[in-house]
N, C-alpha and C positions, 0 to 999 in steps of 0.2 A: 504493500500500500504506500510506505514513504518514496519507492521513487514515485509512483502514478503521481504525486499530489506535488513534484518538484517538475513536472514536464513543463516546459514552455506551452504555451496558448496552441501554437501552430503546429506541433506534434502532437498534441489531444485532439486537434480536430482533424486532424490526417486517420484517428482510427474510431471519429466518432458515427463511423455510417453503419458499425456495428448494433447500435439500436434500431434501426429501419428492418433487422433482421434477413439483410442482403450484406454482401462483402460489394467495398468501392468500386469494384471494378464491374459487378451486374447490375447495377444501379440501372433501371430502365433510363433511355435517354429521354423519352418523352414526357416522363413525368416530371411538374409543377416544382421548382426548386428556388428555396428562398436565397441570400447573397452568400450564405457560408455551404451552397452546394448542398443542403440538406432536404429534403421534402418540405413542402410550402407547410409551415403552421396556421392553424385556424381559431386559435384560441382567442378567444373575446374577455371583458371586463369581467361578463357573469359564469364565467368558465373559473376564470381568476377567482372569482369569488369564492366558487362553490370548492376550490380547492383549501382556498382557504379556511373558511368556514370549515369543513371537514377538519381541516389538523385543528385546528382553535379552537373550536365546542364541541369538545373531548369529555371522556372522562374527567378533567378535571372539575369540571361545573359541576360533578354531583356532590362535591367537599368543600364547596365554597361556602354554604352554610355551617358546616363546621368550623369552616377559619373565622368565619363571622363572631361564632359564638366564644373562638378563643380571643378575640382583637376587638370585638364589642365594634359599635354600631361607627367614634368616630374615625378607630382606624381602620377598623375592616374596610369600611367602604375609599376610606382616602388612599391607602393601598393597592386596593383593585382599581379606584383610576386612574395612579401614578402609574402602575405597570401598563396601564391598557394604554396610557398619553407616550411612555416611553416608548411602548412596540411600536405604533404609530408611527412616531416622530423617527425611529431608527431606522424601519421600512421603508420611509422617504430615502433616506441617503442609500439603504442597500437598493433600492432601484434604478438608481446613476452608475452604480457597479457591476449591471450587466452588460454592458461594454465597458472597451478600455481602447484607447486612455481616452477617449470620448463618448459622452452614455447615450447618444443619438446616431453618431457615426460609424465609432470604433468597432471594432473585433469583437465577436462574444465569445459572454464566460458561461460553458454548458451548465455551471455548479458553483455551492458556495466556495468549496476550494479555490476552483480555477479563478475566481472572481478574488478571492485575499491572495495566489498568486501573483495575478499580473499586479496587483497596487500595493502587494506588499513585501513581495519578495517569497524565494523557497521557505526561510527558516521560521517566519509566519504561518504560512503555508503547511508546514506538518504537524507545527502545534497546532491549526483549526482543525486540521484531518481527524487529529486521535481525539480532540474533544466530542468533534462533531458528529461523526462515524459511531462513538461511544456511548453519545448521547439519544443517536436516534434506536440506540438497538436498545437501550432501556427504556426509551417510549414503549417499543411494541412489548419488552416483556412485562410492561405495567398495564397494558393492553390486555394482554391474554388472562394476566390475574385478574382485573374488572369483567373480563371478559365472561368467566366462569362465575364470578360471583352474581352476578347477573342471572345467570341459570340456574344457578344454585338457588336464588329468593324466589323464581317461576317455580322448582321444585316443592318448595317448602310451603309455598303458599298452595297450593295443590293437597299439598299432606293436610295442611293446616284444615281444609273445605271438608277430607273427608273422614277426618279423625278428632277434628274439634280445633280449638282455640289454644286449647292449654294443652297439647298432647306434644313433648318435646319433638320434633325433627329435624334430624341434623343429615347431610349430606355431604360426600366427597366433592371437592373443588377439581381434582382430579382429570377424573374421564370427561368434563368439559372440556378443561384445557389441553386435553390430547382430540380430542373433535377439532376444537379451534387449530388448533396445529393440522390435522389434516385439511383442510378447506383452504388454509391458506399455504399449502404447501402445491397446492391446485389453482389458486389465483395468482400464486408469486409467478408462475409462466405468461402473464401478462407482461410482453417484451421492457417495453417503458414507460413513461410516466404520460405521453404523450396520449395515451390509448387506455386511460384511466380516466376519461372524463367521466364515461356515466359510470362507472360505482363509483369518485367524486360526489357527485351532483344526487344521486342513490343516498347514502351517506348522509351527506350534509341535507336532507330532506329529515332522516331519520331523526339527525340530531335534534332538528326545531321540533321534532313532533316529543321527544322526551321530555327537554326541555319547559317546554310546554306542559304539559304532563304531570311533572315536577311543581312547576309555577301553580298551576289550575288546584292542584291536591292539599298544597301550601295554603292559598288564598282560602278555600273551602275551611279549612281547621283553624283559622283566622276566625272568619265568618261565625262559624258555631258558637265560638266563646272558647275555644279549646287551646287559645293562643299561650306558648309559654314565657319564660320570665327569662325578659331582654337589660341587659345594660348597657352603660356606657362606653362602660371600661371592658367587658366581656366576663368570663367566669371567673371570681375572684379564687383565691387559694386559699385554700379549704373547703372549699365547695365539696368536691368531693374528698371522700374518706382518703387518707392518705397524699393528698397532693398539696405538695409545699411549694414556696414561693419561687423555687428555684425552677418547680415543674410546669409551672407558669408559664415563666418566662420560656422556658422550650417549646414549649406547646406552641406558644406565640413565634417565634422561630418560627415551628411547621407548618403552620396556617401562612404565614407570610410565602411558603414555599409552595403549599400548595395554590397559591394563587399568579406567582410566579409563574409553576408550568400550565395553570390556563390560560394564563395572556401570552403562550409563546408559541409561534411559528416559523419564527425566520430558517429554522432549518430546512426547509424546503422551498423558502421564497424563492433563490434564484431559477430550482427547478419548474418551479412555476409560471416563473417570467420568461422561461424559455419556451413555454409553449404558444405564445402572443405570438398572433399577425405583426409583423414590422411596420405597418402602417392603420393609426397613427403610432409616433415611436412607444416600443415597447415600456418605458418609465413611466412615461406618462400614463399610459393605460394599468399597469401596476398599481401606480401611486391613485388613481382613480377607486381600483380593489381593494386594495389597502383600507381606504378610506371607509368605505361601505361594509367590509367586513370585517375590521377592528370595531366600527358603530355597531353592529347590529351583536356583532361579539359580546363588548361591553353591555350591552342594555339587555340581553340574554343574563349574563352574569350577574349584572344587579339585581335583577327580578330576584335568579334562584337563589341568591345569597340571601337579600333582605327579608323577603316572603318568606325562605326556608326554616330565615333566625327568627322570624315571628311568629313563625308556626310553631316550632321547637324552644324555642329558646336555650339556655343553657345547658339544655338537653340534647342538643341537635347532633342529628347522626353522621357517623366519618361520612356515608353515604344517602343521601335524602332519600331515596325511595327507598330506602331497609326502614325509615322513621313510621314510617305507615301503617304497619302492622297487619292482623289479618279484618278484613270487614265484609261490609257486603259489597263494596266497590274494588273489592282486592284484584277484579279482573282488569282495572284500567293499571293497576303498577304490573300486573304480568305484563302487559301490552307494552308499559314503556320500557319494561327488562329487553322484552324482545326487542324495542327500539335500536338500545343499546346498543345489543350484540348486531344489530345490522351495521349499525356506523362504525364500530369498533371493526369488524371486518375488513370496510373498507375503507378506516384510517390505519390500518395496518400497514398496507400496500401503499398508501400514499407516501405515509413517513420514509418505508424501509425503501422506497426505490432507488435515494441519492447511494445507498449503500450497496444494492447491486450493481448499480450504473457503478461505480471508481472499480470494483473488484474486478469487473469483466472486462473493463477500458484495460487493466492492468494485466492481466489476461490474453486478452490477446495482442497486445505491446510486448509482451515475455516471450509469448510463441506464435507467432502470425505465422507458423508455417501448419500449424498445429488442426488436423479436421477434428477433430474431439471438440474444439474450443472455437472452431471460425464456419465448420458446415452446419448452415440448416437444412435440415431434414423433412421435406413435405408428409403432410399427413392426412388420410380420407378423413374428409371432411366438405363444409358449402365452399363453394367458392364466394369470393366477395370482390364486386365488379370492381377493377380501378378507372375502366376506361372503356369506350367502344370497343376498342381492341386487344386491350391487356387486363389479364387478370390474374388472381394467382393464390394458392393454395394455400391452407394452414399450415403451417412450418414450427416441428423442436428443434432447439438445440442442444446439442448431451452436456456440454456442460453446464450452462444456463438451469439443465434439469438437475442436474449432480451438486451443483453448489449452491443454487438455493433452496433446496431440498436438506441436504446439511443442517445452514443455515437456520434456516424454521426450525429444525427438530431439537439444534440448540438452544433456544431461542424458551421453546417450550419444556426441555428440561430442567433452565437456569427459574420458569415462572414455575415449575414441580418445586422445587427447591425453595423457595422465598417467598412466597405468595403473602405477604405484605401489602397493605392498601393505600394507609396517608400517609405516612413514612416513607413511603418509595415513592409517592407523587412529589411528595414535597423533596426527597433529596434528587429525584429527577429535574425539576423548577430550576434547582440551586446549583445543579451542576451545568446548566446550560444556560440558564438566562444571561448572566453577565459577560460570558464571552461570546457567546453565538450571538445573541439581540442586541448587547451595546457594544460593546469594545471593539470588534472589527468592523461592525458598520464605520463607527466612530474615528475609527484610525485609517478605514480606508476613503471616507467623506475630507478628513486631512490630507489624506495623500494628492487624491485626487483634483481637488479644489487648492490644493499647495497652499496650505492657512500656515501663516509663519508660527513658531513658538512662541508664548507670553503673548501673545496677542489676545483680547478680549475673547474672542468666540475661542481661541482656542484652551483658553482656562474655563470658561464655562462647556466647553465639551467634553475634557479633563474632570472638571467638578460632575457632569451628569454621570461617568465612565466609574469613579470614585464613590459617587454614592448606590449605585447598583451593587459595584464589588461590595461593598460594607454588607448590604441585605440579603446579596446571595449567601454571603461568609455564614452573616446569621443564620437565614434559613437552614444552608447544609447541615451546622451544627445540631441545628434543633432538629434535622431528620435522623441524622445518624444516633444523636442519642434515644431517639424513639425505637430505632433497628437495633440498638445495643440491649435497650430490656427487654423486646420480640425477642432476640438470639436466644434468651435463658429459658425461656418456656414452651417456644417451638420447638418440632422433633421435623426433620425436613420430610417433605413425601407423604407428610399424614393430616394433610392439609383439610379440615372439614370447617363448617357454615350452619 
């Protein structure tokens, strides 16, 4: 992986026709090619969006009423708009960064590597790699843990209908999460990221309908009079049996972390931006997405946060729809569990694709002589028209099938193993927020824009860059010491709900 991530610009795109699922040299001539020689992009604003939306109204939105209830009402919420103002505002600059050294004219950057490459050098360059790479494989295996827990509450609630209210049942998180592992060991042959629009758009439909769901079920328990007891400050110490002031403060820590990894998507922004029509220029139409799907983000997140902490109050569950309990309306949270696991599907795919894409680049730059690694292999199946005259067959490729197939099965081992819920959102948030969404936007908008040192804007970009690091630092602390008490009472592999 470290050299992939040190190539120059123009040697990454000498072997990027490997995602078209053709080698450069059979590239039909006739087909539509935009100026880097690749198949004409079609991607719009609301493509952009739905992309977006899909990483961003995550799993992490169902914990946000818990961070609510650790941070109380005026830092939770000043919190959750600081992160949603930063991603924003950071977004804007990483959209100047899909070209170089001009973000209307120049070269493009297929990925966020290649983009902190050309503006920042190799040795920039490997450190984003192993953050970035690192960071998106612990999305998906926080994925697959939500993923199953989710199944798990449709189980239970099931049990709960037909054995009563108070009759304990508990289920394996288990043989979900080897399900989920299959299914997406069947979607990961979705070549690239380009050809991901409708599970996308799939996705990000499911996500508002939970969402939703969540908000609706909140407002109702409001309504009744059944609201619980909010403050300002959040849950003080002692609240509960055993929690001192120092477990407070941690808590607080991980609520700030999990809300960090719901306002974060830049890991996949430039893959995103790559899939826009080049006219009008792609920044601008980004920065347009941006706009609309941080907005509609945000105002998502406040709903399920504020709603959630007035429904629950001090009570409020790591996961809002586990707060609900069994009723006569228990069928509308099975509905939104299954929400869930539809988005989580296919925000799985969406995260994990920048990390197929650099290994395969890598791959076949090591062996380009290699048919294991560079032949597709047609396969019965429909054809799909390109043209009057041309068309062309389903196609594997063995390794593409071998290595992301690996891949997943690791993936869902390391979630057999740790299946952890706020504690691994939140050290997820902390270990990505401040390098991936500030600090290289930030360093590479310096570069680019050639902002002198000591200069005003560049001490207040410095000052934004410094006070994320501060909150990540917190957050991680407060997640890891929450994974340090799970360690002593976990048994790995015997994971139940």
């Amino acid at each position: 992986m470290g050299s992939t991530m040190t190539e120059p610009v123009d040697q990454i795109m000498e072997y990027g026709f490997f995602e078209t699922g053709l080698p450069p040299q059979k590239k039909e001539e006739a087909q539509e090619v935009d100026d880097d020689g690749r198949p004409k992009r079609t991607g719009t604003v609301w493509t952009a969006c739905a992309h977006i939306i899909t990483a961003a109204i995550g799993a992490g939105v169902l914990s946000l009423a818990w961070a609510m209830s650790q941070l109380g009402w005026v830092l939770g919420v000043g919190i959750l708009l600081l992160f949603s103002a930063i991603s924003l505002y950071t977004a804007t600059l990483l959209a100047d960064c899909y070209r170089s050294p001009h973000p209307v004219t120049g070269r493009r950057n297929y990925s966020y590597i290649e983009a902190v490459n050309a503006n920042l050098g190799e040795t920039m360059c490997k450190i984003c790699g192993w953050i970035l790479y690192g960071n998106l494989t612990t999305f998906v295996i926080g994925y697959t843990i939500t993923t199953a827990k989710s199944l798990v509450a449709i189980q239970k609630s099931n049990c709960h209908r037909k054995k009563g209210s108070n009759m304990p049942c508990r289920f394996s998180n288990n043989p979900h999460m080897i399900g989920l592992g299959i299914i997406e060991i069947l979607l990961s042959q979705i070549p690239n990221f380009s050809k991901l629009s409708w599970l996308s758009a799939l996705a990000a439909a499911m996500s508002f309908a939970y969402s939703l769901i969540g908000i609706g079920m909140s407002i109702q328990k409001i309504v009744k009079g059944a609201e619980g007891r909010t403050s300002i400050k959040g849950v003080a110490a002692g609240y509960e049996v055993g929690m001192s002031a120092a477990d407070k403060v941690w808590r607080m820590f991980a609520a700030a972390g999990d809300i960090a990894f719901a306002c974060s998507y830049a890991q996949v922004f430039i893959d995103i931006q790559d899939t826009l029509k080049s006219s009008p220029s792609e920044n601008k139409v980004m920065k347009k997405a941006s706009t609309i799907g941080v907005s509609i983000m945000t105002t998502f997140f406040l709903m399920c946060g504020c709603f959630g902490y007035a429904a629950f109050g001090n009570h409020a569950p790591e996961n809002l729809l586990a707060g609900f309990g069994f009723h006569e309306t228990s069928w509308i949270i099975d509905l939104a569990n299954l929400f869930i696991v539809v988005h989580l599907v296919g925000a799985y795919q969406v995260l994990i694709q920048p990390v197929f894409r650099i290994v395969e680049l890598w791959a076949r730059k090591r062996w380009p002589e290699s048919r294991f690694i560079t032949t597709n292999y047609p396969i019965a199946g429909p054809t799909i028209m390109m043209s009057s005259k041309k068309k062309t067959l389903l196609s594997i490729n063995l390794f593409r099938l071998t290595w992301r197939t690996v891949f997943v099965v690791m993936v869902t081992v390391v979630a057999l193993a740790l299946p952890f819920f706020t504690d691994m959102l939140a050290l997820m948030g902390a270990i990505g927020y401040w390098p991936i969404v500030v600090f290289f936007p930030v360093e590479m908008h310096i570069s680019i824009n050639k902002i002198h040192r000591r200069t005003a804007k560049w001490f207040g970009l410095q000052l934004l860059s410094l006070v994320c690091f501060l909150l990540s630092l917190a957050a991680g602390t407060g997640a890891i010491q929450g994974l340090y008490k799970n360690l002593h009472t976990y048994k790995p592999f015997m994971s139940k709900d």
